[in-house]
DRENPA-3360 file (N, C-alpha, C; in nm, 2 decimals, always signed):
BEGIN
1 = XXXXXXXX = +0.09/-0.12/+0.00/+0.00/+0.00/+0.00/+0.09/+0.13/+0.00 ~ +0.07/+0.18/-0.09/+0.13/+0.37/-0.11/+0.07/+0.44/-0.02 ~ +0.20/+0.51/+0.05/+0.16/+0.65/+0.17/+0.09/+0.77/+0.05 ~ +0.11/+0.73/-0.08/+0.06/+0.86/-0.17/-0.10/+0.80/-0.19 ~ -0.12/+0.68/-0.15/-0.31/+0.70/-0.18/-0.37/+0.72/-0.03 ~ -0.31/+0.77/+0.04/-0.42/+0.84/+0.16/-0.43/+0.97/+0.10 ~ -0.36/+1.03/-0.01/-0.40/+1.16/-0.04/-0.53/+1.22/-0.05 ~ -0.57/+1.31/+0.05/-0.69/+1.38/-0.04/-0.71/+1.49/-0.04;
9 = XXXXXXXX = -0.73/+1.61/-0.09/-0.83/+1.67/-0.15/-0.85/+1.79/+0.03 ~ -0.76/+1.91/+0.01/-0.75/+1.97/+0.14/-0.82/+2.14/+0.10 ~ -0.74/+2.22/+0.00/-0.79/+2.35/-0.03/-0.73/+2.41/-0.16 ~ -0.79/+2.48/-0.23/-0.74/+2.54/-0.31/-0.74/+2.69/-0.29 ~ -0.59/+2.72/-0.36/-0.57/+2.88/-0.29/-0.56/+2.94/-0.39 ~ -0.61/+3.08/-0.41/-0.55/+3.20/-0.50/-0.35/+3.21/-0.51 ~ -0.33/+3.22/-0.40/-0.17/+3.26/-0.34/-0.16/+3.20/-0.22 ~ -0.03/+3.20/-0.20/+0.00/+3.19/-0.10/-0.01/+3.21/+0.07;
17 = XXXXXXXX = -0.09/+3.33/+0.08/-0.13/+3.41/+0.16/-0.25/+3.30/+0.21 ~ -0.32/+3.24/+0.12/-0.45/+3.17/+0.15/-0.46/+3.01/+0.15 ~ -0.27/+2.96/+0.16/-0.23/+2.83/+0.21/-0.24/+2.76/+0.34 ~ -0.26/+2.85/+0.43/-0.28/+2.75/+0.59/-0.14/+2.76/+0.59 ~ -0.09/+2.71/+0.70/+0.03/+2.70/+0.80/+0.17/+2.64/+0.76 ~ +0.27/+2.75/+0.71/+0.39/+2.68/+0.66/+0.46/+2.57/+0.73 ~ +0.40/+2.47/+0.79/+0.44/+2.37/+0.83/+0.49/+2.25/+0.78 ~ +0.55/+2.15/+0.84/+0.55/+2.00/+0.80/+0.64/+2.02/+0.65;
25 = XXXXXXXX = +0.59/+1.94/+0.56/+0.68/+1.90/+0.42/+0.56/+1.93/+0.30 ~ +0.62/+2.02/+0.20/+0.54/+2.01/+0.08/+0.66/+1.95/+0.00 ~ +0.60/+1.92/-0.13/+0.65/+1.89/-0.22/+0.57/+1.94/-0.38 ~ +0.57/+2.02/-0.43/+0.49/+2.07/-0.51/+0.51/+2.02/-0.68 ~ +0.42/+2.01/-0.77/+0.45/+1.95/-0.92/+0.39/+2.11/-1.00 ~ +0.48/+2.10/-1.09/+0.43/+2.19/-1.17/+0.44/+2.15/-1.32 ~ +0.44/+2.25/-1.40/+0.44/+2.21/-1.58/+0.34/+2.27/-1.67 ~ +0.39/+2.32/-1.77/+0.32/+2.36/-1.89/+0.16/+2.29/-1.85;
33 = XXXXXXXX = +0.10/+2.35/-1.95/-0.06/+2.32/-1.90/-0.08/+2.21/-1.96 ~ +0.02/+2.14/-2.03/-0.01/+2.06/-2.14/+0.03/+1.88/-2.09 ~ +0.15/+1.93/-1.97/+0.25/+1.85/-1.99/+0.22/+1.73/-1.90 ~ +0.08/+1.70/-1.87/+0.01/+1.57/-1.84/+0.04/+1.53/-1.67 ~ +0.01/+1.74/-1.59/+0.05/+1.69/-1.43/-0.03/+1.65/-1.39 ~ -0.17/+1.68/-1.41/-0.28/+1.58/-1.36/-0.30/+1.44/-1.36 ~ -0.22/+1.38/-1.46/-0.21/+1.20/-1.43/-0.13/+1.17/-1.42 ~ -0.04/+1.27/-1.37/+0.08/+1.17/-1.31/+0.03/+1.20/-1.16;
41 = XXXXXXXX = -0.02/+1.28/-1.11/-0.03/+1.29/-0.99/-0.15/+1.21/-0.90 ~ -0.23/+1.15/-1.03/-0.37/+1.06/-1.00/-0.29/+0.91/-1.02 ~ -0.18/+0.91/-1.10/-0.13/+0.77/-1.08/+0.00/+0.76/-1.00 ~ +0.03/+0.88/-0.91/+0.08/+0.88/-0.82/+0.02/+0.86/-0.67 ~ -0.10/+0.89/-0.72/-0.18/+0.88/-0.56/-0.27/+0.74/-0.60 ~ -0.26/+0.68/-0.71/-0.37/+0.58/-0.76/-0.51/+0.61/-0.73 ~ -0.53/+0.72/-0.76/-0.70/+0.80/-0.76/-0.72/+0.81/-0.85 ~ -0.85/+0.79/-0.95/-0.85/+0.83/-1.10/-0.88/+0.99/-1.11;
49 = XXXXXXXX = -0.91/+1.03/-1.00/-0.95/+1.19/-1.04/-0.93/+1.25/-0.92 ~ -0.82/+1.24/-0.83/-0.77/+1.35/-0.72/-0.77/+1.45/-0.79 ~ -0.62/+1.44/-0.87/-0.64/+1.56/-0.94/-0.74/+1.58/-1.08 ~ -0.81/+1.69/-1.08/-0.89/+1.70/-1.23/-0.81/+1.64/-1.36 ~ -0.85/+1.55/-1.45/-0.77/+1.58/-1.60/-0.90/+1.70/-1.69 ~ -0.85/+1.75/-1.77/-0.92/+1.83/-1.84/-0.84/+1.82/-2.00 ~ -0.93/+1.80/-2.06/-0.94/+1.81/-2.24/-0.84/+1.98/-2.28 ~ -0.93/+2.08/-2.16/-0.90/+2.24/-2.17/-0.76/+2.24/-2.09;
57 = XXXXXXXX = -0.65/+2.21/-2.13/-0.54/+2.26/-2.08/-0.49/+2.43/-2.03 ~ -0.50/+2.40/-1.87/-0.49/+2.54/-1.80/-0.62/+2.55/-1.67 ~ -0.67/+2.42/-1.69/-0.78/+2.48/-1.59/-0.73/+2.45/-1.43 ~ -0.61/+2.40/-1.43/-0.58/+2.44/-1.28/-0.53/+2.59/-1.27 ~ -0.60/+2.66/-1.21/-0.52/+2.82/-1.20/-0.55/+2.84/-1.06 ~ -0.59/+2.73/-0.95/-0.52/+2.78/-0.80/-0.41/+2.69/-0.75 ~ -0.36/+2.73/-0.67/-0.28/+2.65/-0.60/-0.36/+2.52/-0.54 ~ -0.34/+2.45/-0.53/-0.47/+2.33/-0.52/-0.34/+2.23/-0.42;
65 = XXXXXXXX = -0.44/+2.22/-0.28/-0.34/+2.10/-0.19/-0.39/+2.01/-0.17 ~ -0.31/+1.88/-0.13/-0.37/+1.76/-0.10/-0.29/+1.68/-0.01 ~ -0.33/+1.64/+0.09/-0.32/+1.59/+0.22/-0.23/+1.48/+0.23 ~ -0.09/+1.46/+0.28/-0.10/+1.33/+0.23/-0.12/+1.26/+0.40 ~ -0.05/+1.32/+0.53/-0.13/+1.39/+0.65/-0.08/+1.46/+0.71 ~ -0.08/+1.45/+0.82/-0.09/+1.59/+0.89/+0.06/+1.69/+0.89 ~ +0.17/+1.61/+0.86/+0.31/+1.68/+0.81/+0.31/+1.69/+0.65 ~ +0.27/+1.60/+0.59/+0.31/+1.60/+0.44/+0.19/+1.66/+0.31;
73 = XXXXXXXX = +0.23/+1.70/+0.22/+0.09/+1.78/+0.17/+0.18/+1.76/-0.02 ~ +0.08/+1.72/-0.11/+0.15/+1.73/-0.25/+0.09/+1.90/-0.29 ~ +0.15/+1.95/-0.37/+0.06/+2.07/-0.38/+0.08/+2.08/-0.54 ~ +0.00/+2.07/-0.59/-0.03/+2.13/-0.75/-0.01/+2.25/-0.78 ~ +0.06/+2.30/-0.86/+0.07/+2.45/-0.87/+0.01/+2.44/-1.06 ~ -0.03/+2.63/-1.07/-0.09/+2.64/-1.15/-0.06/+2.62/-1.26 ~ -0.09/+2.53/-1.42/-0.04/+2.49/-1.55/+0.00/+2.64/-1.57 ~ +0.12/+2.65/-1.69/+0.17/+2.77/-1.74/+0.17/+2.80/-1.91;
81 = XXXXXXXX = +0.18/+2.85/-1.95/+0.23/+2.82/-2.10/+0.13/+2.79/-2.20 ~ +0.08/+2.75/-2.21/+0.04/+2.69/-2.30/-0.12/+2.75/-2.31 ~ -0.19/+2.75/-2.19/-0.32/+2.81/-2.17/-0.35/+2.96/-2.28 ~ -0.54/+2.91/-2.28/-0.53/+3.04/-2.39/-0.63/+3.14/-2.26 ~ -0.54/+3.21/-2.18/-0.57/+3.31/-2.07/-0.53/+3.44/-2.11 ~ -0.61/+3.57/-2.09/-0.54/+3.65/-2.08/-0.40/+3.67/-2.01 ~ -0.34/+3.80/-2.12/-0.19/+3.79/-2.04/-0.18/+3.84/-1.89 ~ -0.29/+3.90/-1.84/-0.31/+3.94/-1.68/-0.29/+3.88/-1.61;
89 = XXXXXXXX = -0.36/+3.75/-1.63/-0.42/+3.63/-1.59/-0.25/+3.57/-1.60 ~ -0.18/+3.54/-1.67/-0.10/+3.45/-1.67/+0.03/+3.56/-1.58 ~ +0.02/+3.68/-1.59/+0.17/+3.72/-1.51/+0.09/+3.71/-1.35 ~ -0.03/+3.70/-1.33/-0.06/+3.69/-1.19/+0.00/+3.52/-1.13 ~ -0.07/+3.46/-1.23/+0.02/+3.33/-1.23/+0.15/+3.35/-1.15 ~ +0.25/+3.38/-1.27/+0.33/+3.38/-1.23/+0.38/+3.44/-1.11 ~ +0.34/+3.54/-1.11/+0.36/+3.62/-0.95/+0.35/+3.48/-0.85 ~ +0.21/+3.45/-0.86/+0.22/+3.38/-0.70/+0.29/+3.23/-0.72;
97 = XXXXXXXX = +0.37/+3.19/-0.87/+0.42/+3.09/-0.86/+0.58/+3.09/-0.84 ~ +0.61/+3.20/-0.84/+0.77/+3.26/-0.79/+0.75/+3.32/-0.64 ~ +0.62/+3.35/-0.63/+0.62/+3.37/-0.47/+0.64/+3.24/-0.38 ~ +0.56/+3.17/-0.44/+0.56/+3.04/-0.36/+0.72/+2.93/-0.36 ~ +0.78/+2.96/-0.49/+0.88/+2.89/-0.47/+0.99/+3.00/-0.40 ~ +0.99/+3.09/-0.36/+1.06/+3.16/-0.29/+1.01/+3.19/-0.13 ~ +0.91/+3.19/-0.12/+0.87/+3.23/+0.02/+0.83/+3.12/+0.08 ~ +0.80/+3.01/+0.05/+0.74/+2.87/+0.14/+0.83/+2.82/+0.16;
105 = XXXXXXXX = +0.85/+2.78/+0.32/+0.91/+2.77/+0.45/+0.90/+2.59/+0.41 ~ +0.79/+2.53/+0.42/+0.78/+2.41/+0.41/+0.78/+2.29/+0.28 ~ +0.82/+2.39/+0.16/+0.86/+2.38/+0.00/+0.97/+2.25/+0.02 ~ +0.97/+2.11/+0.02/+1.10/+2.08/+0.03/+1.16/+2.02/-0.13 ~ +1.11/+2.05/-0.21/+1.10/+1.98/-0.37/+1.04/+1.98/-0.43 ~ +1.05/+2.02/-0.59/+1.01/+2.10/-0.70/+0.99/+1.95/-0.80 ~ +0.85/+1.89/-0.86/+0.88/+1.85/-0.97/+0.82/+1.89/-1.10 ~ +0.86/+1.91/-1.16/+0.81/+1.95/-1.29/+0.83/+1.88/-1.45;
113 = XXXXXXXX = +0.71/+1.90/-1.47/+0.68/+1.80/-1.57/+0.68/+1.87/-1.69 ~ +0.75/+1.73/-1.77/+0.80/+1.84/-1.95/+0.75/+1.74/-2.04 ~ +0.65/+1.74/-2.14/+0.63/+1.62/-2.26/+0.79/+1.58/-2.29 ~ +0.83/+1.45/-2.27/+0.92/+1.47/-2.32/+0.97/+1.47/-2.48 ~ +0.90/+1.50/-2.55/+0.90/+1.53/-2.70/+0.96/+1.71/-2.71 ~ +0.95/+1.73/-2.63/+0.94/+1.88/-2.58/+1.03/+1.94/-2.44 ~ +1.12/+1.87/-2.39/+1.17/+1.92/-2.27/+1.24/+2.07/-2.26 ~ +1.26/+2.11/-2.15/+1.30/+2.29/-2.12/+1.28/+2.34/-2.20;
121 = XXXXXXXX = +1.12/+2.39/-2.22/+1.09/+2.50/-2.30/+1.12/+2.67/-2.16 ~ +1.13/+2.72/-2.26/+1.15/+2.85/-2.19/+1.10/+2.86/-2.05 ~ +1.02/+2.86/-2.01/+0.90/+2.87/-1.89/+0.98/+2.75/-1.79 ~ +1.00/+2.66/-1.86/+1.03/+2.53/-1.78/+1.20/+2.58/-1.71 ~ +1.29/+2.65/-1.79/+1.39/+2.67/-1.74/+1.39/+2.74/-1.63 ~ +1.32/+2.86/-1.65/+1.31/+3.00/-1.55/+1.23/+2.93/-1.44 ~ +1.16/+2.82/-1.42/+1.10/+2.74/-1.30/+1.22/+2.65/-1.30 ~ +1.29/+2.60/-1.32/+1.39/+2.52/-1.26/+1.47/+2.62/-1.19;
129 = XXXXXXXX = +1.52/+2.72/-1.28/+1.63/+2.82/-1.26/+1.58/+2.88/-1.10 ~ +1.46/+2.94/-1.10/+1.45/+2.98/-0.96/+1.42/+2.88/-0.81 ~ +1.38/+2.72/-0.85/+1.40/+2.65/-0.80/+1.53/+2.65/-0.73 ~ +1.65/+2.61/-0.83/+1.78/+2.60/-0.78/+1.84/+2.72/-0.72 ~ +1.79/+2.86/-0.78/+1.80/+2.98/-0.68/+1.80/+2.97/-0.54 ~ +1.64/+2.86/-0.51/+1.59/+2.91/-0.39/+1.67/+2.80/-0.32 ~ +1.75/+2.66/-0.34/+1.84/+2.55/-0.31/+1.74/+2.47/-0.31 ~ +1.62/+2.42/-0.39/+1.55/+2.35/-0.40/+1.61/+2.25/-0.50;
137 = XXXXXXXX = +1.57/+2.08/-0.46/+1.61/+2.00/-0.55/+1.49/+1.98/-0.66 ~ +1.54/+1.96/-0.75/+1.40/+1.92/-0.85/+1.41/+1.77/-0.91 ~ +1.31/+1.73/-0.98/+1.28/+1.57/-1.05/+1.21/+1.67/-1.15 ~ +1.31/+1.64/-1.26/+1.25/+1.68/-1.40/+1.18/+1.54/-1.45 ~ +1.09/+1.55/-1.46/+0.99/+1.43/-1.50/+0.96/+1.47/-1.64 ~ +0.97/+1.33/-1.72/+0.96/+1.35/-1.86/+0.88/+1.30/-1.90 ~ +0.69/+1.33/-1.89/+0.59/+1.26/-1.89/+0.59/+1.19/-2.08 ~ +0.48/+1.15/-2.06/+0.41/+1.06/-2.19/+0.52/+0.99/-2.24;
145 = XXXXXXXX = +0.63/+0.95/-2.22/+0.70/+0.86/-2.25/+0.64/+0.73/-2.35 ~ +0.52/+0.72/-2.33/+0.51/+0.58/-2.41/+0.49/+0.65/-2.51 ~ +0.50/+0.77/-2.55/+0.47/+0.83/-2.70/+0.59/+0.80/-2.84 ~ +0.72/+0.76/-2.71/+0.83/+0.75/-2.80/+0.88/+0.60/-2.81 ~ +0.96/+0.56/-2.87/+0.99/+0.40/-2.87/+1.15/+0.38/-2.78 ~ +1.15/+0.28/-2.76/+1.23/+0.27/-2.65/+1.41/+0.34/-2.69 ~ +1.46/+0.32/-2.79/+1.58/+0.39/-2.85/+1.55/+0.56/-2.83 ~ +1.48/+0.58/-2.85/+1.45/+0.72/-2.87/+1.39/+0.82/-2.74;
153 = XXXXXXXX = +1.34/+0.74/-2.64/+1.31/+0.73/-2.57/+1.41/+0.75/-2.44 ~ +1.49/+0.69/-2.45/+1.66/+0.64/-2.34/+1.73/+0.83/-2.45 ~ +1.73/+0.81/-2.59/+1.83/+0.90/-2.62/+1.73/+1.08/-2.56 ~ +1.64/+1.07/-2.57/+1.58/+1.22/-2.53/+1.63/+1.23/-2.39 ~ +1.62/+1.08/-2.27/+1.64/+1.13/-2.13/+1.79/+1.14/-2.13 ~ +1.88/+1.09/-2.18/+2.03/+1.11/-2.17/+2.02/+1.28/-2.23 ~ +2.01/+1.33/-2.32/+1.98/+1.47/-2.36/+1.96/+1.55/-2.29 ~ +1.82/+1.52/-2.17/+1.76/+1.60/-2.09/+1.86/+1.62/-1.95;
161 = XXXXXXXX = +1.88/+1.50/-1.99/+2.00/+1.45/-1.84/+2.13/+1.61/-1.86 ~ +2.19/+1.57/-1.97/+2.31/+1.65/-2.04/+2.26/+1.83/-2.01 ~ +2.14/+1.82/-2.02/+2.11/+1.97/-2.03/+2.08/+2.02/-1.89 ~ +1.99/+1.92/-1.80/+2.03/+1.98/-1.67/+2.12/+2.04/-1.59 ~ +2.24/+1.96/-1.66/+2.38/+1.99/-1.57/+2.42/+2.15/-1.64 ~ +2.33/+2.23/-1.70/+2.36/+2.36/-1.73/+2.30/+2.41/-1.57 ~ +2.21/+2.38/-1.51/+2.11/+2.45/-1.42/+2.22/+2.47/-1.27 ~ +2.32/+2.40/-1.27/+2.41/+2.42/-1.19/+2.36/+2.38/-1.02;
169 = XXXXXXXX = +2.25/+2.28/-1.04/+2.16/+2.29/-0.90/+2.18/+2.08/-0.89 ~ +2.09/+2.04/-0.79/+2.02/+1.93/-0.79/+1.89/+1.90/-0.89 ~ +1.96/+1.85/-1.00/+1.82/+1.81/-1.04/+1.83/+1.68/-1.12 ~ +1.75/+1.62/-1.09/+1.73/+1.46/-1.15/+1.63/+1.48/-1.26 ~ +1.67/+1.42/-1.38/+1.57/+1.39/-1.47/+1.51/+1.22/-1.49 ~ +1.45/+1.20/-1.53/+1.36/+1.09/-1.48/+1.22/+1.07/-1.60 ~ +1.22/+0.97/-1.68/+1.09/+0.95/-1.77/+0.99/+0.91/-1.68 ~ +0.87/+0.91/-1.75/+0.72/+0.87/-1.68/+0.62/+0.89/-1.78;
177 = XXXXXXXX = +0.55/+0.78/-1.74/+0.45/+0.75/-1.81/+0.31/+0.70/-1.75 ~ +0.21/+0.82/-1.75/+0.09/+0.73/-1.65/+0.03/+0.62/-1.71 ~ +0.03/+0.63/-1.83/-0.09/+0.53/-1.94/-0.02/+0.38/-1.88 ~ +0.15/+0.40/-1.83/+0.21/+0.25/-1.88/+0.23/+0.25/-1.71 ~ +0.24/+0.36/-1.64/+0.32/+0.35/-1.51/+0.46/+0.35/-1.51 ~ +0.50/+0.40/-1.62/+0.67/+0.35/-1.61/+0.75/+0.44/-1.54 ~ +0.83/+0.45/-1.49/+0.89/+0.57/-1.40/+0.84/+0.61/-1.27 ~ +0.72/+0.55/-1.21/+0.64/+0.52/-1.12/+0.76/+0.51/-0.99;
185 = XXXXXXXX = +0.82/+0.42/-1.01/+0.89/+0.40/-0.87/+0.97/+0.48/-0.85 ~ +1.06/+0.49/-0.99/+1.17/+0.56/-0.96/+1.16/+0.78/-0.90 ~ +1.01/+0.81/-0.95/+0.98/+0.92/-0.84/+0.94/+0.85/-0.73 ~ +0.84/+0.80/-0.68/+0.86/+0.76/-0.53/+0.96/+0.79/-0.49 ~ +1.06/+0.70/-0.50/+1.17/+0.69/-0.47/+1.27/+0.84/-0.41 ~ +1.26/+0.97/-0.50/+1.24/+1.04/-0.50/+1.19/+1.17/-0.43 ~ +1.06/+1.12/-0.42/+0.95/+1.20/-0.29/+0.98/+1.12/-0.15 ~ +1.00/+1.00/-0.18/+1.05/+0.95/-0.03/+1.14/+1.00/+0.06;
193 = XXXXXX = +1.22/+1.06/-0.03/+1.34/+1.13/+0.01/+1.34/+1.28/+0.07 ~ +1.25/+1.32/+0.00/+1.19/+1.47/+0.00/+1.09/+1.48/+0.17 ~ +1.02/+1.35/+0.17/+0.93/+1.37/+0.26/+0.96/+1.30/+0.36 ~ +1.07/+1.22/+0.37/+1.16/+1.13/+0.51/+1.01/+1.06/+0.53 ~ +1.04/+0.99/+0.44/+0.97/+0.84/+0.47/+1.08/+0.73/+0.45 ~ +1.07/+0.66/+0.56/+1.18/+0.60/+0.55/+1.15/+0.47/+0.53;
% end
């Protein structure tokens, strides 16, 4: 049994300001609106719908938390990029998503998700980049993996691998796949670390 399926379903916040008590361990996921954090995060918790999936990429725009208990919490942060928002709408975004990775006390690890047909697009760097600012480690997760065939597949994460070591920080890159589960353990493994579960 996974400590990630007691997860559930605690508050959704505008900002930071309207998170509850910087306590205990977060561990937050982020990613292009596109880049399939909602089922990694449902086949992380093995829920089919903790987190929403949506056809409309972008419709997470609060900070959205979930329990895993009373010290540990996954937090969803808002899709970027890719949504069709006004531009108000998306620099408020961003405001409270550089607030959060700068100001939260209980932030212990950043994962962010990239198609990997598509890894470090712009947006994705400047969220790594101020991750490793703030001495946060990250798990560059390289979703939909079963899109590519296994040669091609190994050669994109060695690439992604190569490119992190620009970021000058902790960061692990790592494939995943919800459809197949593959990569499954190897974040656990990961969050376990983040959340001292031992």
């Amino acid at each position: 049994m996974s400590q990630y399926s007691q997860a559930k379903f605690l508050l959704s916040a505008p900002d930071i300001r309207h998170l509850g008590v910087d306590s205990g361990i977060e561990v937050a996921f982020a990613g292009r609106s596109n880049a399939g954090k909602s089922s990694a995060l449902n086949t992380l918790t093995r829920q089919k719908s903790l987190a929403r999936t949506s056809k409309t990429p972008g419709r997470t725009q609060l900070i959205n938390v979930f329990e895993l208990d009373e010290e540990r919490r996954l937090i969803d942060l808002p899709g970027y990029g890719f949504a069709q928002v006004p531009l108000e709408m998306k620099l408020k975004w961003q405001k409270s998503l550089s607030e959060y990775l700068e100001k939260r006390e209980s932030l212990k690890g950043l994962v962010v998700l990239m198609d990997i047909r598509h890894p470090f697009k712009d947006l994705d760097q400047q969220l790594i980049s101020w991750a490793v600012a703030s001495d946060l480690p990250v798990l560059a997760l390289l979703t939909k993996s079963d899109k590519l065939k296994s040669g091609k597949r190994k050669a994109q994460v060695l690439m992604a691998r190569e490119a992190a070591l620009a970021f000058c920080g902790d960061v692990t890159v790592e494939s995943f796949s919800s459809l197949k589960r593959e990569g499954l353990q190897n974040m656990e493994a990961i969050l376990n670390k983040w959340f001292n579960y031992l």
